[in-house]
LOSEGU-868377 format. One record per residue (C-alpha): residue number from 1; x, y negated, z. Coordinates in steps of 0.5 Angstrom, whole numbers, plus 2048, in hexadecimal, padded with zeros to 3 digits. Each point is the difference from the previous one (the first is absolute). Layout:
N
<NUM, <X, Y, Z>>,
...
END
This chain:
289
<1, <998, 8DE, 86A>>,
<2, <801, 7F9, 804>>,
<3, <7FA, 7FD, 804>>,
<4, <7FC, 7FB, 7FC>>,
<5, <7FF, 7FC, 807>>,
<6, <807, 800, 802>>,
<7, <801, 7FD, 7F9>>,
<8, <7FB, 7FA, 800>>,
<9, <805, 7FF, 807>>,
<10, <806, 801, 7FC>>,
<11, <7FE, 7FB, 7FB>>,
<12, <7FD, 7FB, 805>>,
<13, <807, 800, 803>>,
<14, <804, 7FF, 7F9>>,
<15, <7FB, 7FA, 7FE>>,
<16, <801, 7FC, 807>>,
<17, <807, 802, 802>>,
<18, <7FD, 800, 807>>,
<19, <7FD, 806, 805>>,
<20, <7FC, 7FB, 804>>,
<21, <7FC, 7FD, 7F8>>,
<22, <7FF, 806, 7FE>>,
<23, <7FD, 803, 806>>,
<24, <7FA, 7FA, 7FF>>,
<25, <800, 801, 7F9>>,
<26, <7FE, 808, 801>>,
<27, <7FD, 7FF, 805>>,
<28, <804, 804, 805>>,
<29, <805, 801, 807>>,
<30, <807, 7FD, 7FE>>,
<31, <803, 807, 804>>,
<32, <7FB, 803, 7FB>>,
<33, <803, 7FC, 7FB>>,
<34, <806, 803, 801>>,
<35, <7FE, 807, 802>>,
<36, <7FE, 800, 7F8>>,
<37, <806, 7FC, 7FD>>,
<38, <804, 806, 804>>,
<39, <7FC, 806, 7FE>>,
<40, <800, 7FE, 7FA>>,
<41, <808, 7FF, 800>>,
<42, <800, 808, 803>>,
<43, <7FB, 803, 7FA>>,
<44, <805, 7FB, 7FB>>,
<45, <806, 802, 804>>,
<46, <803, 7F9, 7FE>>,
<47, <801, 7FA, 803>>,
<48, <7FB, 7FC, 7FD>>,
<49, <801, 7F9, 805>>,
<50, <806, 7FD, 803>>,
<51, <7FD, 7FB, 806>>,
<52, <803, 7FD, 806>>,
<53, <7FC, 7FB, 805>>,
<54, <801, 7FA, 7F9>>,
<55, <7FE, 803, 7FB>>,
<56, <7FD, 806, 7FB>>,
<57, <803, 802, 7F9>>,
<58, <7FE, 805, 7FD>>,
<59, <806, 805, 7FE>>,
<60, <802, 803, 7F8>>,
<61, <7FB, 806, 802>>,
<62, <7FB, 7FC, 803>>,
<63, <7FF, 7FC, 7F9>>,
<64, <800, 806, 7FC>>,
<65, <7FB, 803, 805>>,
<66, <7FC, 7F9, 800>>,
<67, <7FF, 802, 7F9>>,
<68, <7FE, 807, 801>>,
<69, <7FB, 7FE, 805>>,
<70, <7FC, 7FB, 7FC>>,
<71, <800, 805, 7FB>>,
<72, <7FD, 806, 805>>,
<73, <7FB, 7FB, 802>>,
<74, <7FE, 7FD, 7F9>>,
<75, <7FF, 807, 7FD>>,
<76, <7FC, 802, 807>>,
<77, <7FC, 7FA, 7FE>>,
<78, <7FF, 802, 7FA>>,
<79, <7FE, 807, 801>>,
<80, <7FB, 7FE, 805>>,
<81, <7FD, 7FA, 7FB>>,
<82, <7FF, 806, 7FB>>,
<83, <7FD, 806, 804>>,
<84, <7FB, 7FA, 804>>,
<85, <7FE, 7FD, 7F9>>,
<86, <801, 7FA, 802>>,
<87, <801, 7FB, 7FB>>,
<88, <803, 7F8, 800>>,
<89, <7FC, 7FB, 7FB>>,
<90, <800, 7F9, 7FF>>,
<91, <803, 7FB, 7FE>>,
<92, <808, 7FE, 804>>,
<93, <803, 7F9, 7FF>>,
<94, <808, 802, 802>>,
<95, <806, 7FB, 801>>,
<96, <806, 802, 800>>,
<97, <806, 7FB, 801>>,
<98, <805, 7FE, 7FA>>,
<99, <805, 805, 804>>,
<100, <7FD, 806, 7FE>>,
<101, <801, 7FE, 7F8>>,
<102, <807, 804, 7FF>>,
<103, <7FD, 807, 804>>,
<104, <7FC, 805, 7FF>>,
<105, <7FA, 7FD, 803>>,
<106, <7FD, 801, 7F9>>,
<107, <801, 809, 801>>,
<108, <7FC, 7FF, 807>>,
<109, <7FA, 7FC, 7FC>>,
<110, <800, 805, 7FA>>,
<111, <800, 806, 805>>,
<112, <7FA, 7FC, 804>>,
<113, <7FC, 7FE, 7FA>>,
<114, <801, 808, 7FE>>,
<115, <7FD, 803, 807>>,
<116, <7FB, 7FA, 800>>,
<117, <7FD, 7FF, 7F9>>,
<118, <7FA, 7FC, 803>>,
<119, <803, 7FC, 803>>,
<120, <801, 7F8, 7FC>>,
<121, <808, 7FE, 802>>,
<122, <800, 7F8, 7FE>>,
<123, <808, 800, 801>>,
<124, <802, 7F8, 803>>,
<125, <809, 7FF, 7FF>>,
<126, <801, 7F9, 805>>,
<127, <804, 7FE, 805>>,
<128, <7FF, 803, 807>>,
<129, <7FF, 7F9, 803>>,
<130, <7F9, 7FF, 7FA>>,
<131, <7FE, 806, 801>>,
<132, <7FF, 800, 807>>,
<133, <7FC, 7F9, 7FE>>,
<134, <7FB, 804, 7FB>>,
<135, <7FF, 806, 805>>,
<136, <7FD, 7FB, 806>>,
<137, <7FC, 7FD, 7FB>>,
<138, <7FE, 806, 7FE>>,
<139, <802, 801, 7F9>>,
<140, <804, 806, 800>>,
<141, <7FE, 806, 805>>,
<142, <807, 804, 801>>,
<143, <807, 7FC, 800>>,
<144, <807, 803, 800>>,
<145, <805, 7FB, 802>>,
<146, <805, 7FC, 805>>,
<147, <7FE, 7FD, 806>>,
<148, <802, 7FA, 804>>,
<149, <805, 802, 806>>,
<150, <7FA, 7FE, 805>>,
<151, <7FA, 803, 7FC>>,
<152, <7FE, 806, 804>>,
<153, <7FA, 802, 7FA>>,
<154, <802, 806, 7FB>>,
<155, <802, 807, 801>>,
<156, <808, 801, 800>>,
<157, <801, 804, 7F9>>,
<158, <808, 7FE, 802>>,
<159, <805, 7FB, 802>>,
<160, <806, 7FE, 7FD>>,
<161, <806, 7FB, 801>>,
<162, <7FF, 7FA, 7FC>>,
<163, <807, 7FE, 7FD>>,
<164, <803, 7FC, 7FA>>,
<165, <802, 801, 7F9>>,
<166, <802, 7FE, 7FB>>,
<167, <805, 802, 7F9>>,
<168, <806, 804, 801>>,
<169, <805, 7FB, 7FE>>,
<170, <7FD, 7FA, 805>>,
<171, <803, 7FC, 804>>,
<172, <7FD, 7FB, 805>>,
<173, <804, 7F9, 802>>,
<174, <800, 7FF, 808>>,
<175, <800, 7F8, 7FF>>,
<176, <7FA, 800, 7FA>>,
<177, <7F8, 801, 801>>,
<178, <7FE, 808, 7FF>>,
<179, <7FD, 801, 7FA>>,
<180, <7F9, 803, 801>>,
<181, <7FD, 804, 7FC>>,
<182, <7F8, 801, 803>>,
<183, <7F9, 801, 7FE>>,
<184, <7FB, 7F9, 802>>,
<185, <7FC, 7FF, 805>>,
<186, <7FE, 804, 804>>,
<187, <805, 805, 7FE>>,
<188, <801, 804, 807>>,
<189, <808, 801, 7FE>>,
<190, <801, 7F9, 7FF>>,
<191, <7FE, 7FE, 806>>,
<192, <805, 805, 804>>,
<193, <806, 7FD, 7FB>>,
<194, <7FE, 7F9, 802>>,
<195, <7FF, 801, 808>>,
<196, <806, 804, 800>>,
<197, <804, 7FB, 7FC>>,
<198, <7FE, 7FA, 805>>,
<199, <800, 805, 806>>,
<200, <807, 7FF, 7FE>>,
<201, <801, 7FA, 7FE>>,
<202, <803, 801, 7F9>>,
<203, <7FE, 7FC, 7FA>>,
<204, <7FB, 803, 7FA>>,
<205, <7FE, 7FD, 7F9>>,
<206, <7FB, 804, 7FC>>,
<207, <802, 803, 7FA>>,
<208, <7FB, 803, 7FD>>,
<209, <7F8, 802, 802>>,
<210, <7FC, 805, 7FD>>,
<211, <7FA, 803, 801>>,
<212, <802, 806, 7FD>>,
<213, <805, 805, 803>>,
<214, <803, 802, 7F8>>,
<215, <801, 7F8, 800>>,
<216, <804, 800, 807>>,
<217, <804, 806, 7FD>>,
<218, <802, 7FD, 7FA>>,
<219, <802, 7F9, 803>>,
<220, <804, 805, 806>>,
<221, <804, 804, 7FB>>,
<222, <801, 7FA, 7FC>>,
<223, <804, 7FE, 807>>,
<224, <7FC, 7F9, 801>>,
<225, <800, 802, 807>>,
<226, <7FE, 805, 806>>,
<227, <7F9, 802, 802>>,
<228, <7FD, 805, 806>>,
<229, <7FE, 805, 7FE>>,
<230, <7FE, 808, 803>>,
<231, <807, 803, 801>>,
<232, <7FC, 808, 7FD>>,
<233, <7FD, 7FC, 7FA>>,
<234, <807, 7FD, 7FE>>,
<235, <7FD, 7FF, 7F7>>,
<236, <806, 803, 7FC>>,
<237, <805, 7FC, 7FF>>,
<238, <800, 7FC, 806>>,
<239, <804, 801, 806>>,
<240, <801, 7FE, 808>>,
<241, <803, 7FB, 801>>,
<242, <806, 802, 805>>,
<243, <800, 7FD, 807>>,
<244, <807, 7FC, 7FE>>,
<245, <7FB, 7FB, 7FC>>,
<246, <7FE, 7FD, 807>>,
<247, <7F9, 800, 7FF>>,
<248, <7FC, 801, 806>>,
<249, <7FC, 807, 802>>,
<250, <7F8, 7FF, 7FD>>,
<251, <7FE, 806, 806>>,
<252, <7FB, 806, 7FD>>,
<253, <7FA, 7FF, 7FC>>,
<254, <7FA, 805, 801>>,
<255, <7FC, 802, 7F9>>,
<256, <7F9, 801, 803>>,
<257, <7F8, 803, 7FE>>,
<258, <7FB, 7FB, 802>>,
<259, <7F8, 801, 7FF>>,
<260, <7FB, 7FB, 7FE>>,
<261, <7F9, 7FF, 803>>,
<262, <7FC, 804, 7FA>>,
<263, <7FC, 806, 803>>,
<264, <7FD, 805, 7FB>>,
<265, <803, 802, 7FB>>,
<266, <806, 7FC, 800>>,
<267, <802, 802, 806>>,
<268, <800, 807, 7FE>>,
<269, <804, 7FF, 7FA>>,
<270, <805, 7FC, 803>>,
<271, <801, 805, 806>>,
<272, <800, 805, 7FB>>,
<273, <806, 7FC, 7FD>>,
<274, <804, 7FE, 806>>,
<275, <800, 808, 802>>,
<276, <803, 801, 7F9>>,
<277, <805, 7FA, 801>>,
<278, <802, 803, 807>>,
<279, <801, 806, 7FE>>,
<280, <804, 7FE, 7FA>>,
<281, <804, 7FB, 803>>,
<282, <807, 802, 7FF>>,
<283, <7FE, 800, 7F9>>,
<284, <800, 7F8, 801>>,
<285, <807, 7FF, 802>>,
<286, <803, 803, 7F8>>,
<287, <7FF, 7FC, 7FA>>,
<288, <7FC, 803, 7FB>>,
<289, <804, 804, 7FB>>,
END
């Protein structure tokens, strides 16, 4: 049986990729920290880190049992929710950001309406920069989406590398603008690609915008351009652009949990539906089948 507690310090680590944040987050020593990281690599008997002075990443034992542990801590939740009686109501207003069209958000959804029938789930689709907008004017309770590089609101549910991509056969002139394909204002993605092409003094032309994560998908694999996109969520059909292509490095992009300002009900259910979302991460880095 692996320790509940070291696993909640296990996946503090694996959200944040860094001792120090997890150790404010839990609550705890950063030797503490570790001393769970460690303990549970021994009951594991893998190596579920690889860390120096710069950096944590998480090995490919650490990703399955980033998995598992959601898992252990979700049906804890769960057996604890049912042997106390307690029972979550009301009415939730939830947003999820146009990334997670493809994945298997919905099989997360149906599982939460399942174990929480009394619970009203309004499901919002938007773009990650609107729905941070509709959250502080208190139109929605509970948001899952991308967050700026400087905005510290939101619990970490995973970081990933930004990338471009675009169709197999494209090919990008040096001496042209670059193509983009991008979501409208305030689209967190476009603002990245554009800064990181003005940071680099590349010219840049706008080839299509959509509001619709299916629209940019259909405008990429007709090659009318390159978009920013999460490098785990790549739609099929589209591929990372190889770094010969010259364009420059778009940094990481942290997919985050933040909570609105309604109390009662509402916060019960929607930190019902983060716990879920938390324990089920890793099933939104697949698309759905």
């Amino acid at each position: 049986m692996y320790d509940p507690t070291q696993l909640r310090t296990f996946l503090a680590v694996a959200q944040t990729l860094s001792f120090t944040q997890a150790a404010r987050r839990v609550g705890l020593r950063q030797s503490t920290v570790s001393q769970h990281v460690r303990r549970l690599e021994d009951a594991t008997g893998r190596q579920l880190f690889t860390r120096d002075t710069h950096s944590v990443e998480l090995t490919e034992d650490g990703e399955a049992m980033l998995g598992f542990a959601r898992r252990i801590l979700q049906v804890q939740e769960q057996a604890t929710a049912f042997f106390t009686g307690t029972r979550v109501r009301g009415r939730l207003r939830f947003g999820a950001s146009e990334d997670f069209v493809l994945t298997r958000l919905p099989e997360i959804l149906e599982g939460f309406r399942y174990d929480h029938p009394e619970v009203d789930l309004e499901l919002t689709v938007e773009l990650s920069g609107t729905l941070h907008e509709r959250l502080a004017a208190g139109k929605l309770d509970l948001v899952l989406a991308k967050r700026g590089p400087e905005d510290p609101r939101g619990e970490l549910v995973w970081r990933d590398d930004l990338v471009w991509i675009g169709a197999e056969r494209l090919r990008l002139d040096a001496d042209r603008p670059v193509p983009l394909i991008v979501y409208p204002p305030p689209g967190i993605t476009r603002a990245r690609a554009l800064q990181a092409l003005e940071r680099e003094g590349r010219d840049w032309r706008i080839a299509c915008t959509s509001g619709s994560l299916n629209g940019l998908i259909a405008a990429a694999r007709a090659g009318l351009g390159v978009m920013a996109h999460s490098r785990r969520l790549i739609p099929p059909g589209l591929f990372r652009l190889p770094d010969r292509a010259g364009l420059p490095d778009l940094g990481r992009i942290d997919f985050v949990l933040v909570h609105g300002p309604r109390r009662g009900t509402a916060e019960e259910a929607a930190n019902a539906l983060a716990a879920v979302i938390l324990a089920g991460g890793e099933r939104l880095r697949h698309r759905g089948g």
